[in-house]
N, C-alpha and C positions, 0 to 999 in steps of 0.2 A: 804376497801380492793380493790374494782375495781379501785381506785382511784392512787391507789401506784403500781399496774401492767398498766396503761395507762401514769403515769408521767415519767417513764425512757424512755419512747419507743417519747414521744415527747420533753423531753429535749434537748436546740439549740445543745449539742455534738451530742446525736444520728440521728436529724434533717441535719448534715455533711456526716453520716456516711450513711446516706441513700440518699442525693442528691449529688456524687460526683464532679460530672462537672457540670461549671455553662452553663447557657442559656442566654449566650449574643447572638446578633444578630451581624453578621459582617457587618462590611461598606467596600463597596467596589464602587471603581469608576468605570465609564466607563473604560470595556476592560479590567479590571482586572482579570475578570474570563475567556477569552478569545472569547468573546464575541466579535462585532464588536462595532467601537467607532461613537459614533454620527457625520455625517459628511461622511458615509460609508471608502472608501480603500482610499480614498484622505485624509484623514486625518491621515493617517498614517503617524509616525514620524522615522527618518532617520532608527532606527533599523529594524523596519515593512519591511520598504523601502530594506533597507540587507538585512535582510531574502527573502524576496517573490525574489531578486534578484540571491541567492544563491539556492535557488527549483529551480527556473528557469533553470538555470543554470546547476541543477544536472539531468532536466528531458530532455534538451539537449542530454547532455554527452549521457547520459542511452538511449536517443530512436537513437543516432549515431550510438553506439554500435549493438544496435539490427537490426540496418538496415547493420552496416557492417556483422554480422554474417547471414544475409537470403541471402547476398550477394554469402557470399561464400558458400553457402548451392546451391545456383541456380549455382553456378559453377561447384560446386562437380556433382549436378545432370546432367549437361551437359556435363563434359567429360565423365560420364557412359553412356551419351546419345548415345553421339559420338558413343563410344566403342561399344556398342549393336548393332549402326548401322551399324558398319562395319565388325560385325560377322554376321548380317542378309544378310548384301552387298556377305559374304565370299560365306557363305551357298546356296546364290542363284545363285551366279556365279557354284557353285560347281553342285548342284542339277537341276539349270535350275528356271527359272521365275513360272513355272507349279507347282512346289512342296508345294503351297499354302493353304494346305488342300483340293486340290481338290484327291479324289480316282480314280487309273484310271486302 
């Protein structure tokens, strides 16, 4: 009896049907998991070579950018500069140098 409830369940179909994917080991070479290749960045082959040329390249562009945009930020702040200082210039011509927070 115990013997005909144990033989279906280890028969090679249901031995499939219970290990579906196999357990191969992958082969992989140097660098192909993206790992670095023996020989460190010098042995990098013409594509490596494009790529790191094209980052390069894109982190240019991108810190250009950001340096034109603080650019015009420091401009902006300095015509408001201006401007404030010429309504403090107005103010004191108007009220006198004295009008400085002192009470009198």
């Amino acid at each position: 009896m115990l013997l005909r409830t144990i033989r279906p369940i280890i028969s090679p179909y249901n031995l499939n049907k219970l290990r579906p994917f196999a357990t191969t080991a992958q082969c992989m070479a140097a660098g192909d998991t993206g790992s670095l290749r023996p020989g460190g960045e010098r042995a990098g082959d013409s594509w490596s070579r494009r790529e790191k040329a094209a980052e390069d390249l894109y982190i240019r562009e991108r810190e250009k950018q950001i340096m034109q945009m603080l650019r015009q930020k420091i401009a902006d702040q300095e015509m408001k500069l201006a401007k404030d200082r010429a309504i403090l210039s107005a103010m004191e011509d108007q009220y006198g140098h004295h009008a400085e927070g002192k009470a009198s």
